[in-house]
N, C-alpha and C positions, 0 to 999 in steps of 0.2 A: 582349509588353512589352519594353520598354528597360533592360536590366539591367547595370550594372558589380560586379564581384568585386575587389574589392583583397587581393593577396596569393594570389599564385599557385603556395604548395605545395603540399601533400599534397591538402589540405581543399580550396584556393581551385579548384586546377586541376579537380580533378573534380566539384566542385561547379560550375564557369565551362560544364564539358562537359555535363555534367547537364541547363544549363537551358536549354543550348542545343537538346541533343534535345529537351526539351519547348516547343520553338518559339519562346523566345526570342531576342531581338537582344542578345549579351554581348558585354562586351569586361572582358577578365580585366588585370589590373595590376599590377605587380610592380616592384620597385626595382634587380632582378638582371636584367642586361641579356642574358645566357647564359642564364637560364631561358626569361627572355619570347624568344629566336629559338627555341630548344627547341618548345618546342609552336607556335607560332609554324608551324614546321616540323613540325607531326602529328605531334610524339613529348613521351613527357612523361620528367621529369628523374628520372624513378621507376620500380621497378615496381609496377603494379598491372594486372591480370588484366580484358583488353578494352578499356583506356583507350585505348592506341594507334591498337587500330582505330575507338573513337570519335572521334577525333580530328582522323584522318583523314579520315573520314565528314564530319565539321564543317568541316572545310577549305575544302570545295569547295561545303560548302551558300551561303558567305556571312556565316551565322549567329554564329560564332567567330571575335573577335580577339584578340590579345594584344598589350600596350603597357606602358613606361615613363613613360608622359605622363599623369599623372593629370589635367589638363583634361580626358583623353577621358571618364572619368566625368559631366562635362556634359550634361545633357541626357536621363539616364537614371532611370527612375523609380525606381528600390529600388537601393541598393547596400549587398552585403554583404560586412561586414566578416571577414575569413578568414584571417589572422595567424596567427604562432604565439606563444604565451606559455609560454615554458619554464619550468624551475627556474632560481631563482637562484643563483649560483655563490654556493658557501658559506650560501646559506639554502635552507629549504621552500618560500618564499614564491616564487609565479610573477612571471614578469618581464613586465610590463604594458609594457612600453618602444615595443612595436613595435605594440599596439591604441592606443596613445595617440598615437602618431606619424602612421598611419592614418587616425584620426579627424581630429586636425587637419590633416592635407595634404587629406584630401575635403571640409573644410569650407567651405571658399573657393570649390569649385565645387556648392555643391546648390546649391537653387531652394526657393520654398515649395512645399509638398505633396510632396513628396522624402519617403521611408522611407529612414533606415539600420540592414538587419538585423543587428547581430551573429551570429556562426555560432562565433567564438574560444569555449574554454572558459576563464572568466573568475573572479576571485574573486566571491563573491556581496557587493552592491556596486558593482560596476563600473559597470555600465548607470548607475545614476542618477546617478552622479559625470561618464559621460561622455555625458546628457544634458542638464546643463548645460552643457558645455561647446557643445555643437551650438546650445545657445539661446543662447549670447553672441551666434554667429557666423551663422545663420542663422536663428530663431528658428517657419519656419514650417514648417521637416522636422521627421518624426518620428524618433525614435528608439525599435528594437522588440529586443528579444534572440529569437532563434532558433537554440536550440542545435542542432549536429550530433549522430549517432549512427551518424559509419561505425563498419564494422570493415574492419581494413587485410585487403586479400583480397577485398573483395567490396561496395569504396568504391562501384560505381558503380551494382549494383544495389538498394543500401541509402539512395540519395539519388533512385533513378527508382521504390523502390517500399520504402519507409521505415517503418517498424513505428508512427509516429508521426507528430506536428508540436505542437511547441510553440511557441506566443506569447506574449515577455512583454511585456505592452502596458503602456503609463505607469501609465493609472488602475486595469490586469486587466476591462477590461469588454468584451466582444463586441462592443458598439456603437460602439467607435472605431473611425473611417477605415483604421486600417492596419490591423483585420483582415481588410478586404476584399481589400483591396494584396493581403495574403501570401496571400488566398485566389485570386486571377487567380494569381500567382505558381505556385501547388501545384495547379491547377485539375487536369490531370490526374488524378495519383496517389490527391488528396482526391474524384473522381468513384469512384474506385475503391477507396474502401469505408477507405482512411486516416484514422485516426481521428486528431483534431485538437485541443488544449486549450488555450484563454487563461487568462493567470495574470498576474499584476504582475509587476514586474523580478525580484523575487528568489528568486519559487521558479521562473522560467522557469532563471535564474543556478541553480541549487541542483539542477537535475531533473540535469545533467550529470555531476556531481561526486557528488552522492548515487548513483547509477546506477553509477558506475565504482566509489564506494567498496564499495558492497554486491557487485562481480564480484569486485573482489581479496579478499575477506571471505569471499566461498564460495569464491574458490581458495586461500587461506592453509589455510582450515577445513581441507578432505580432503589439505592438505599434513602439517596437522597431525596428522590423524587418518592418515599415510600415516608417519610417526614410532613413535606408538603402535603399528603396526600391525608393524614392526620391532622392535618391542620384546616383541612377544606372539605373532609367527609367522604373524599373522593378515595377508588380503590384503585390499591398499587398493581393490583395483577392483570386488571384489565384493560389500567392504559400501560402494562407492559404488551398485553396481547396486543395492542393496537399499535401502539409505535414497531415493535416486533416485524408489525407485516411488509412493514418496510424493506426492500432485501438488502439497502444501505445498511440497516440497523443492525437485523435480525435478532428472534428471539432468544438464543443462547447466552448463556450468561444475565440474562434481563430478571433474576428471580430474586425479589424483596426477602430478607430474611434476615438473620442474624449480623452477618458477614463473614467476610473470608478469614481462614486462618492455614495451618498446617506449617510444614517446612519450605516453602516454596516462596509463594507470593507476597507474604509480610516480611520477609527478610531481604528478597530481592528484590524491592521498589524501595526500600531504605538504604542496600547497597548500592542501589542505581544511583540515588540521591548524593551519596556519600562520594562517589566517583564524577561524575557529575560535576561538585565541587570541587575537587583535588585538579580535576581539568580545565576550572574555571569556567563549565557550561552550567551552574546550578541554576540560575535562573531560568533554561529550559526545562528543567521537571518540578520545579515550585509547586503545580499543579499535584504535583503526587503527594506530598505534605497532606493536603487536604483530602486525596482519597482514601491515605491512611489513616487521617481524625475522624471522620464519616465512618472507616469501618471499626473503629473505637467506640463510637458512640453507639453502637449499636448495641454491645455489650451492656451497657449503662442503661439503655433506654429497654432491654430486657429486665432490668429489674424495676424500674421505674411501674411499668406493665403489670409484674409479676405482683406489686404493692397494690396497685390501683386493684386487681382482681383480687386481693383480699384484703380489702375494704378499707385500705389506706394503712397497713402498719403490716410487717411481717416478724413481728418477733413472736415467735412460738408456731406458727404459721406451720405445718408439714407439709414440704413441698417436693411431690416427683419431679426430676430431670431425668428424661428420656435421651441418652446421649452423651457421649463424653467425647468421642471418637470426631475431628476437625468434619469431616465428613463421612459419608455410609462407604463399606467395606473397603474401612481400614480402620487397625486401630491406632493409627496415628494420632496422638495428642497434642505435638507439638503446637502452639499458641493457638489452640481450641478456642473457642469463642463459647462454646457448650461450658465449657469444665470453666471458662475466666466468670461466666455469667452462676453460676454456682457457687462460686467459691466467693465473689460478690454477696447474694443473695445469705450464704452462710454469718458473713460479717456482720450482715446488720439484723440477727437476730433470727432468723429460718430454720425451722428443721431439715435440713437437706438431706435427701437420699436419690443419688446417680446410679443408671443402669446403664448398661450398653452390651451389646453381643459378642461385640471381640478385646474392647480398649480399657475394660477395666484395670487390669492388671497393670498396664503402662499410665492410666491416671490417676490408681493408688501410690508412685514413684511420683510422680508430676507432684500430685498433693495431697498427700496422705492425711489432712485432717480431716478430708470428706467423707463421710459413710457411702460406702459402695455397696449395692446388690446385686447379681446377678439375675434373680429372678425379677423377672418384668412384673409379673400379678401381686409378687412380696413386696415388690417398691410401690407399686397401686395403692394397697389398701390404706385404707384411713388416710388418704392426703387429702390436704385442703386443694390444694393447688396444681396439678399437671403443667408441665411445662416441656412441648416436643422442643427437641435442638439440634438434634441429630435426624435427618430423613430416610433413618431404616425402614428397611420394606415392613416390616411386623411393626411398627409405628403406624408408617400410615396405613396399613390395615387394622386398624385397631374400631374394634364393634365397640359405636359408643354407649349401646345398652347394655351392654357385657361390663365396659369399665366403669358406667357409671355404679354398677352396682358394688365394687370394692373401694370407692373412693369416701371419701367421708363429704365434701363438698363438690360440685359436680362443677368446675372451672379449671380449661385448660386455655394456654397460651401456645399457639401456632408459632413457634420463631423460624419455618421455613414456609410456612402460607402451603402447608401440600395436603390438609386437609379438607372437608366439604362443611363449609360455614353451616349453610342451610341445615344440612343430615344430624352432624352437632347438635345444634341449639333446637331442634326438633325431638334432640330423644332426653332434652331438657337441661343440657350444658351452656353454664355462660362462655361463649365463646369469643377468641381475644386473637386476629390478627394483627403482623405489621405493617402497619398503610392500608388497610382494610376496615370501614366503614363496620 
């Protein structure tokens, strides 16, 4: 099939790469003329783990292009729409500015019988508002919402072999046109046992946002119960192993640490919030309010930690932070919890020096007051204080007899609980987890 992607970030780029491995003809779109040469050139403006070499791969098939000229969306049967809709400065509310913009620059080139999938994560609402707008202008495309469900780390194999698909079709009925479309589209992955659901606009709008709000809700929970667990001696990782075994519960997501951050989950449980509101349902997600102050405080109670382990004051203090990146392979920094607890730490007096494998560069932009190193062993020596925050593999492999010999005080703080207490404080580290005895 003949497929255009409007919006060649995070989403659009590996989603453009995606479909092309699955035998499509793509041409990917973008308004930033340095993105579109970037891959353009088999490199994407990110990292994400095998993209490059798909991309490369695609290069040469024919299959992948990439363009500024949205004419070239002419002529293609499905185009999906793949923006970003952030927060809005100084509100909850996400900024539809750039699916709107989207929508009308491609409407001038569909055709009838044209599908346009949504992939953005949208207020619920959206969809129908923006198709009518597609019915002013072209009145015989459809318009289908299709949410995504990467995770950053593991975009590409979570779009070639996807836990899901959802459809939210005009009327929610099986029997329309476009879910055949999106069924040639997914043919593939869907041969291969992908289980697939048609829904109307707004609970396809609602699966995304509900799904991220119930992650940060199980990660706030065991943050919370990783507080209590400070308070009573009791360790957070073993009554997560335990409630875990539950297969109501289950262990995923159950991991006491820092908290969540990135592009994702802190903007859309405060859009949800915001919508919510404007609906007059806010008192259904009140609840979320407080998963989001829990994962705030976690931040705070990192440095709180980070003082307590050196011996109650940190001004002058040198202190490694291992991490910058929201989470391991990506270097996303977007509302890091790593980089917020840092740049904390900084304020009230710390020598700070931040490492990480890929997200320096994009945390030196974020906040350039920081001292940044690349070398992991150069940011080691002579600190008072370690502090892991990021759970890169070369983190938690880290030989504690080896580090303690470049450090100047032998104290580290665990803020993902993924190291081995015991093995630490045996090769003579004061060792510091959270909710950990």
């Amino acid at each position: 099939m003949r497929i255009s992607v409007i919006g060649c970030g995070y989403l659009g780029a590996v989603h453009a790469a995606c479909m092309a491995k699955l035998g499509h003809e793509v041409v990917g779109i973008d308004v930033d003329e340095h993105k579109v040469a970037q891959l353009s050139a088999g490199h994407a403006p990110f990292y994400e783990p095998v993209l490059d070499d798909l991309l490369s791969e695609l290069e040469e098939s024919g299959l992948l292009r990439f363009t500024t000229d949205m004419s070239a969306a002419r002529g293609a049967e499905v185009h999906f729409i793949c923006v970003g809709t952030p927060q809005k400065r100084g509100e909850n509310g996400a900024d539809l500015r750039y699916v709107d913009a989207a929508v009308a620059a491609l409407a001038a080139h569909l055709s009838a019988g044209d599908v346009v999938a949504g992939k953005s994560t949208v207020p619920v609402g959206t969809a129908a508002r923006l198709a009518e707008v597609l019915a002013d202008t072209e009145p015989g495309a459809t318009l289908v919402w299709n949410p995504e469900f990467l995770r950053e780390g593991h975009a590409v194999t979570d779009t070639l072999n996807p836990d899901r698909f959802v459809y939210g079709i005009p009327d929610g009925s099986e029997d329309h046109p476009a879910v055949a479309v999106l069924d040639r589209v997914y043919e593939a992955p869907l041969a291969g046992g992908t289980p697939r659901l048609v829904t109307d606009y707004a609970t396809a709008e609602l699966v995304k946002t509900a799904a991220n709000s119930f992650l940060a809700t199980k990660i706030s929970f065991i943050n919370a119960m990783a507080e209590v667990c400070e308070a009573t001696g009791a360790d957070v990782t073993r009554l997560a192993d335990a409630i875990g075994l539950d297969d109501r519960i289950g262990r995923k997501f159950l991991n006491a640490g820092i908290g969540f951050g990135g592009g994702c989950l802190p903007k859309d449980i405060r859009a949800f919030m915001a919508r919510a509101g404007e609906l007059g349902a806010d008192q259904a997600l009140t609840f979320l309010r407080e998963v989001d102050a829990i994962n705030m405080r976690r931040r705070t109670r990192v440095v709180e930690l980070t003082r307590e382990l050196c011996g109650g004051t940190l001004l002058g203090q040198r202190i490694a932070v291992l991490g910058a990146a929201f989470k391991p392979e990506s270097d996303d920094v977007r509302d890091s919890p790593a980089l917020s607890a840092a740049a904390q730490l900084q304020l009230q007096g710390a020598v700070v020096t931040v490492t990480d494998p890929q997200a320096l560069a994009n945390a030196a932009r974020r906040f350039p007051e920081l001292p940044m190193e690349q070398d992991l062993e150069t940011t080691l020596q002579r600190a008072d204080a370690v502090l892991l925050l990021t759970e890169w593999q070369e983190y938690r492999e880290l030989d504690p007899h080896l580090t303690k010999a470049l450090v100047t005080s032998p104290r580290i703080l665990d803020g993902r609980n993924v190291l081995d207490p015991a093995k630490w404080r045996a090769a003579g580290w004061v060792y510091k987890g959270l909710g950990r005895p």
